[in-house]
C-alpha positions as CSV (number, residue, x, y, z in Angstrom):
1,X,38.3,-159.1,-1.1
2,X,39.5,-159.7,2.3
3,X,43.3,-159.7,3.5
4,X,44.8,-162.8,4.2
5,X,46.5,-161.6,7.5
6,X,47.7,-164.8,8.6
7,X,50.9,-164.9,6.7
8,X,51.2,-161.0,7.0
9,X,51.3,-161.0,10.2
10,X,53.6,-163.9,10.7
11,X,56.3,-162.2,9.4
12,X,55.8,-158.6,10.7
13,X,53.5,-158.8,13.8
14,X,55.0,-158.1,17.2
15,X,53.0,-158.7,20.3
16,X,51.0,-155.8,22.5
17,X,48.4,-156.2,25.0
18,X,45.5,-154.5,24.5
19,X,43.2,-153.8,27.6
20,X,44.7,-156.6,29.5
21,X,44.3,-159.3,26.2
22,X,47.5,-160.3,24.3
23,X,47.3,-159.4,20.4
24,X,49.8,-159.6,17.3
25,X,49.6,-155.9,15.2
26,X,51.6,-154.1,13.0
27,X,53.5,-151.1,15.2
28,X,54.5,-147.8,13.4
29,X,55.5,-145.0,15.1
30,X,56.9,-142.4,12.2
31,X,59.3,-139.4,13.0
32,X,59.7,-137.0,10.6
33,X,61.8,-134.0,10.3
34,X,61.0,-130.3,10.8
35,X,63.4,-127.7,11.0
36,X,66.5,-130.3,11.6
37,X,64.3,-131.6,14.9
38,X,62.9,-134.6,15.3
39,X,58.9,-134.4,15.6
40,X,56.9,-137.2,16.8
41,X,53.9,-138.1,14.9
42,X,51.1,-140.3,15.9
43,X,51.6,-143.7,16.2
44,X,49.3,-146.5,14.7
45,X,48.5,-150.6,15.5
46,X,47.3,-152.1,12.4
47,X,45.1,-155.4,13.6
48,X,42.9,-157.9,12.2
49,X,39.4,-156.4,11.9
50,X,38.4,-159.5,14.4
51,X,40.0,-157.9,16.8
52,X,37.6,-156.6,19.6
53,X,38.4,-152.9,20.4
54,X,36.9,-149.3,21.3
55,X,38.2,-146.3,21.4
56,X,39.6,-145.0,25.2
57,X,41.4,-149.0,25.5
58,X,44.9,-149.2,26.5
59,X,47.4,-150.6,24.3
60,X,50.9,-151.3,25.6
61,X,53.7,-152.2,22.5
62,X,57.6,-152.3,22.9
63,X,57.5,-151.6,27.0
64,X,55.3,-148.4,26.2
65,X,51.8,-147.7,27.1
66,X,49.6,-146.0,24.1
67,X,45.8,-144.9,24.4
68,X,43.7,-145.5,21.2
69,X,42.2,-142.4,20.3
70,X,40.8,-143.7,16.9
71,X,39.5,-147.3,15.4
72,X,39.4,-147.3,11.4
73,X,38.5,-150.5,9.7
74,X,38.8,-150.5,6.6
75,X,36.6,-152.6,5.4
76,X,39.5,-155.6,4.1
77,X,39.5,-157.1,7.3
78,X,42.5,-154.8,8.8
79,X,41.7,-152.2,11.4
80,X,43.9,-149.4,12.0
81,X,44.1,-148.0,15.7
82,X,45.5,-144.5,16.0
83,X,47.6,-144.4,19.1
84,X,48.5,-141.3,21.8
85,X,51.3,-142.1,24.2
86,X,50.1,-142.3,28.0
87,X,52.0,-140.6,30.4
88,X,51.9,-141.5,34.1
89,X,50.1,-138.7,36.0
């Protein structure tokens, strides 16, 4: 069965541009806490699986630029991109 993403992501989609093209995606970037510290963890872009996308492209979400380091369909028609924040040189 495939995901109806329309109405999913009209109500929780913001807008990225990935590698220069302008794409709606879920953003989640979870904290957690260890030892009373706040620890990043990795941050994903869930997108519709029509999505064109490879591993290396530059994704830039809320006025930060992320590097996908992993693309995981999974086979509903959603596609999960794991994410590793880009810092300027």
């Amino acid at each position: 069965m495939m995901f109806n993403d329309a109405a999913f992501f009209s109500d929780f989609a913001v807008q990225a541009t990935l590698n220069g093209v302008s794409v709606r995606g879920i953003f989640d970037h979870p904290a957690s806490l260890a030892m009373g510290m706040v620890s990043g963890e990795n941050p994903s872009f869930l997108v519709a699986s029509s999505v064109s996308v490879s591993r290396g492209q530059a994704l830039l979400v809320n006025a930060r630029s992320y590097q996908v380091v992993a693309v995981e369909p999974d086979g509903t028609g959603m596609t999960r991109l794991q994410l590793e924040e880009a810092f300027a040189p």
